[in-house]
MDAnalysis code that builds the backbone (N, CA, C; Angstrom):
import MDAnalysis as mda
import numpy as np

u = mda.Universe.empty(255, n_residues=85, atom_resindex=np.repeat(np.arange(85), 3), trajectory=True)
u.add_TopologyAttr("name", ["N", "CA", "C"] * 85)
u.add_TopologyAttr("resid", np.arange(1, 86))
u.add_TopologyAttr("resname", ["UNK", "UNK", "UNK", "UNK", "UNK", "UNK", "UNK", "UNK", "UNK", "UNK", "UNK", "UNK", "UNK", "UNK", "UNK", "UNK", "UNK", "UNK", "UNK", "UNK", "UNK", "UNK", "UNK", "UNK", "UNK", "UNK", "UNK", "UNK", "UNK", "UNK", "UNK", "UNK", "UNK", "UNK", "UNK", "UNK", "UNK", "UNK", "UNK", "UNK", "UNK", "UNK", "UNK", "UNK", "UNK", "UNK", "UNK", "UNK", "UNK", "UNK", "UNK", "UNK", "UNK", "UNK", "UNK", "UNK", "UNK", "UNK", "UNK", "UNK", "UNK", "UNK", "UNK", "UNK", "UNK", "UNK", "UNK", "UNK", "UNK", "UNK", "UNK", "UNK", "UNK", "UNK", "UNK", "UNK", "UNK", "UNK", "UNK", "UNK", "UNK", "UNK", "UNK", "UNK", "UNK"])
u.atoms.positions = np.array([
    [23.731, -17.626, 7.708],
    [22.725, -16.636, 7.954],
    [21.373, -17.262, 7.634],
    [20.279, -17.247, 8.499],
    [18.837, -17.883, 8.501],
    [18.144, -16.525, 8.610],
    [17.010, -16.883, 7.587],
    [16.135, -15.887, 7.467],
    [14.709, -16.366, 7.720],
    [13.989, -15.387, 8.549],
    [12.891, -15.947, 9.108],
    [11.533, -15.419, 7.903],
    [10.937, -16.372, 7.370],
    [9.716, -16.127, 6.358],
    [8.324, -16.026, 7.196],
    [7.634, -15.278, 6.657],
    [6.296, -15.202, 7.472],
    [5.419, -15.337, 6.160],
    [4.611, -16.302, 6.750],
    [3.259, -16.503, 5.867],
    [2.214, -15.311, 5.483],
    [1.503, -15.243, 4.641],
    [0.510, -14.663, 3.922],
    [-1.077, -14.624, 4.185],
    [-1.684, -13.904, 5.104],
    [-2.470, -13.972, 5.766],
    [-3.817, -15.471, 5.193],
    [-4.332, -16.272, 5.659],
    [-4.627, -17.506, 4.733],
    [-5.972, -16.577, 3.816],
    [-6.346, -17.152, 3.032],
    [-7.367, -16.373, 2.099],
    [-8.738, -17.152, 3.198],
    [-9.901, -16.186, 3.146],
    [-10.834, -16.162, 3.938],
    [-11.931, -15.868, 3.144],
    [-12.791, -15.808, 3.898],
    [-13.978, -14.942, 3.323],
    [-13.729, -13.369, 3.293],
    [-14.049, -12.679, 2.580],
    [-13.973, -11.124, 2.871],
    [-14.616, -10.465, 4.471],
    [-14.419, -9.581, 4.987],
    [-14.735, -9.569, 6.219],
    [-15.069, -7.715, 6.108],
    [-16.096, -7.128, 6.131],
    [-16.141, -5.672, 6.234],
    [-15.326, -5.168, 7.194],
    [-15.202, -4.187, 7.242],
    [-13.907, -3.163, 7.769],
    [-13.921, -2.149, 7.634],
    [-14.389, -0.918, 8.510],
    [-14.375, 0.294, 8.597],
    [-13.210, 0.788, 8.467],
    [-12.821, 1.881, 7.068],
    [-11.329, 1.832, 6.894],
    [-11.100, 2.740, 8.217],
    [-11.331, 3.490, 8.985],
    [-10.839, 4.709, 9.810],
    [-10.114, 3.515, 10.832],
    [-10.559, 2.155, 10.793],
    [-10.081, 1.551, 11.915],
    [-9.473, 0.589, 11.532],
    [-8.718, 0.838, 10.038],
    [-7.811, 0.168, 9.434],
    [-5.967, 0.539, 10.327],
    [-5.228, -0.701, 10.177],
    [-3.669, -0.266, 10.790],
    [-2.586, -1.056, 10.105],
    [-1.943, -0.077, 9.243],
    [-1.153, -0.814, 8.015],
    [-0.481, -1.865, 8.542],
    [-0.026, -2.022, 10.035],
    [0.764, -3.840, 9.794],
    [1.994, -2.807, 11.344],
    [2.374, -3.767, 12.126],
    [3.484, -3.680, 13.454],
    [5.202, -3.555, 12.552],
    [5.436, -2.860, 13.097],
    [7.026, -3.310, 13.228],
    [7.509, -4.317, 14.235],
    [8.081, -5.230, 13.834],
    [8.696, -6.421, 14.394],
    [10.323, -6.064, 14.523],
    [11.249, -6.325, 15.211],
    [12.582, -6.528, 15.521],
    [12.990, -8.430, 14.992],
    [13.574, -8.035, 13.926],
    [14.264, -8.833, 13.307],
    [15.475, -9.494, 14.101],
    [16.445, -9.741, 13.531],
    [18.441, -10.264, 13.736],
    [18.626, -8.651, 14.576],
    [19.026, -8.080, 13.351],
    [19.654, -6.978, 13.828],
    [18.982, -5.619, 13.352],
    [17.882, -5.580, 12.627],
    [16.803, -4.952, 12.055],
    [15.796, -4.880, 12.294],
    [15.084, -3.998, 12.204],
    [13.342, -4.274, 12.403],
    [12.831, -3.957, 10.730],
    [11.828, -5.056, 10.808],
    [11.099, -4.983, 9.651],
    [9.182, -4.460, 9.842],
    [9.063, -4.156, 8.537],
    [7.321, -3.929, 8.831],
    [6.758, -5.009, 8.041],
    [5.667, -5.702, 8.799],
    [4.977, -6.582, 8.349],
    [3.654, -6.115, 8.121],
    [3.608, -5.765, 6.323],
    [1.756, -5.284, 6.272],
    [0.720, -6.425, 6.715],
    [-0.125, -5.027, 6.916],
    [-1.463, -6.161, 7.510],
    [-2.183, -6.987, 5.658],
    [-3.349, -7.394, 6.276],
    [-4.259, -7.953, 4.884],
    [-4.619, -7.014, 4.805],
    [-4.906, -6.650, 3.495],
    [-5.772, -5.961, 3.071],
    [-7.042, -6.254, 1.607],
    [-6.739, -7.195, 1.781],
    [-7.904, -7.764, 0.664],
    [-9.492, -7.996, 1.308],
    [-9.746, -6.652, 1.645],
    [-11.018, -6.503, 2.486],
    [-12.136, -5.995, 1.627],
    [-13.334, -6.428, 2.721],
    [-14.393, -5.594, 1.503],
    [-14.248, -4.444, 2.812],
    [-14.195, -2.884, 2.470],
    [-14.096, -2.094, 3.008],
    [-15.425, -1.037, 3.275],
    [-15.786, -0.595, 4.445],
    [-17.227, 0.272, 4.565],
    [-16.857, 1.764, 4.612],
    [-17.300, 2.459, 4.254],
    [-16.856, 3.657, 4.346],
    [-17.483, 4.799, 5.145],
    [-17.759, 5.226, 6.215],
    [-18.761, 5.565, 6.847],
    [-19.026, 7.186, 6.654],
    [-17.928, 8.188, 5.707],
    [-17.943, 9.256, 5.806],
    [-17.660, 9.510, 4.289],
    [-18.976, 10.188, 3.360],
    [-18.764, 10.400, 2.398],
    [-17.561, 11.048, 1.881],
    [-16.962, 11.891, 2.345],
    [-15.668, 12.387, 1.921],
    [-14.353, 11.323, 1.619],
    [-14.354, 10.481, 2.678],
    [-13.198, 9.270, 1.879],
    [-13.514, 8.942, 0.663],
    [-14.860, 8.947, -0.114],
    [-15.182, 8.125, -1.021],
    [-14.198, 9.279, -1.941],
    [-14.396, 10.696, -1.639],
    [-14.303, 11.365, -2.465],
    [-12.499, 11.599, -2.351],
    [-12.008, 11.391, -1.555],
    [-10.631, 11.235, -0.996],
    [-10.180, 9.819, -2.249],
    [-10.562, 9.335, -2.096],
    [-10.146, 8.179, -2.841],
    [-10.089, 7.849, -4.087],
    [-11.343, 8.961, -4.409],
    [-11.624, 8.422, -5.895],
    [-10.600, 9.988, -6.516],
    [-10.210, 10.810, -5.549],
    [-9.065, 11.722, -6.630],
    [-7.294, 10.812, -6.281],
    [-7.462, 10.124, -5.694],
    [-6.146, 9.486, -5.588],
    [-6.106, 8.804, -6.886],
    [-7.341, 7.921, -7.071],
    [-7.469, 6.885, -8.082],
    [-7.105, 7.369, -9.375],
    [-7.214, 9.182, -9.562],
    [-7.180, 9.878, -10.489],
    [-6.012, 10.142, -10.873],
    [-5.419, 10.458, -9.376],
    [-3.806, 10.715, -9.719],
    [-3.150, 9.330, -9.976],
    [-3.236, 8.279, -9.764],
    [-2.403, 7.042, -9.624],
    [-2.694, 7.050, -11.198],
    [-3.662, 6.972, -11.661],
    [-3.643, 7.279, -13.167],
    [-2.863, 7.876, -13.846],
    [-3.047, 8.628, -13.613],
    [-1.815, 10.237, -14.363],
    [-0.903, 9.571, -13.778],
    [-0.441, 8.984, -13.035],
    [1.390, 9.103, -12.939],
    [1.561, 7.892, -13.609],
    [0.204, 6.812, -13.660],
    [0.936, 5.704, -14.608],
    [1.096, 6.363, -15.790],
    [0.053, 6.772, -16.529],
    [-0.087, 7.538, -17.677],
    [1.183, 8.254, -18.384],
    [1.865, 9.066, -16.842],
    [3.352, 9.963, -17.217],
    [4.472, 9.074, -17.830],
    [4.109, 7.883, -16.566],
    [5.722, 6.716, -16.580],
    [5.870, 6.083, -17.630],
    [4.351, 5.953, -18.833],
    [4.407, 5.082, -19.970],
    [5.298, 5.942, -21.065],
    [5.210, 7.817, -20.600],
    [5.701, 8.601, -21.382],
    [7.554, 8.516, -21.192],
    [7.848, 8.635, -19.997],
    [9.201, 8.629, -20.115],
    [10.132, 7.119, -20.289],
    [10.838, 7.610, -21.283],
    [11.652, 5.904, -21.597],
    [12.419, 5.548, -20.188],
    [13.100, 6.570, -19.671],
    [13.596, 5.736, -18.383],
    [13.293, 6.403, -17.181],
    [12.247, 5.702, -16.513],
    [11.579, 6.312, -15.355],
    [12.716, 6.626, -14.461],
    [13.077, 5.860, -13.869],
    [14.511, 5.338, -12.933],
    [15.541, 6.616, -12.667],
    [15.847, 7.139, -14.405],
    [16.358, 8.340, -14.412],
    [15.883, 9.516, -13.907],
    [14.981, 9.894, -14.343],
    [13.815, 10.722, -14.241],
    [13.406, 11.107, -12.833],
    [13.215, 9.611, -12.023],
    [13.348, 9.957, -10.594],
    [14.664, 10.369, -9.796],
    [15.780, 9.622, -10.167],
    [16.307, 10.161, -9.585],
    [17.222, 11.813, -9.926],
    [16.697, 11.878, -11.242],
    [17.394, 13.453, -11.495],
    [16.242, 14.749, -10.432],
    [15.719, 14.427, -10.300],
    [14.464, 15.135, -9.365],
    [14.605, 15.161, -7.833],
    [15.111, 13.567, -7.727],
    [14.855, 13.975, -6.143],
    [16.698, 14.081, -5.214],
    [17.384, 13.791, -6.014],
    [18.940, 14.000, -5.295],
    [19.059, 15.441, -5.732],
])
């Protein structure tokens, strides 16, 4: 069995990028699978509509709090899966 590796977009200069015209990455057809290949995203990003800023910065809030939760429970793993089966 051969497995096909794909490289890592090469490091560049940063390049601005209007996120609305951002596109997370193609699905490709593998062997017998299709895989998703993310795009780069190590962009400097423009934001053209004040509300993403504000979209973003309550995500940033929550990604907080849930790290914040996961430091609380000894076994995350559990935790998720008693919740979601």
């Amino acid at each position: 069995m051969s497995f096909q590796l794909t490289s890592i977009a090469p490091m560049t200069e940063p390049v601005a990028k209007f996120i609305q015209d951002f596109h997370s990455g193609p699905h490709e057809s593998q062997h017998h699978y299709k895989s998703f290949l993310p795009e780069y995203i190590n962009l400097e990003w423009t934001l053209s509509d004040p509300s993403q800023l504000i979209l973003l910065d309550e995500a940033n809030r929550l990604l907080g709090e849930l790290n914040a939760f996961s430091q609380l429970i000894p076994d995350v793993d559990f935790f998720i899966r008693m919740r979601v089966t």
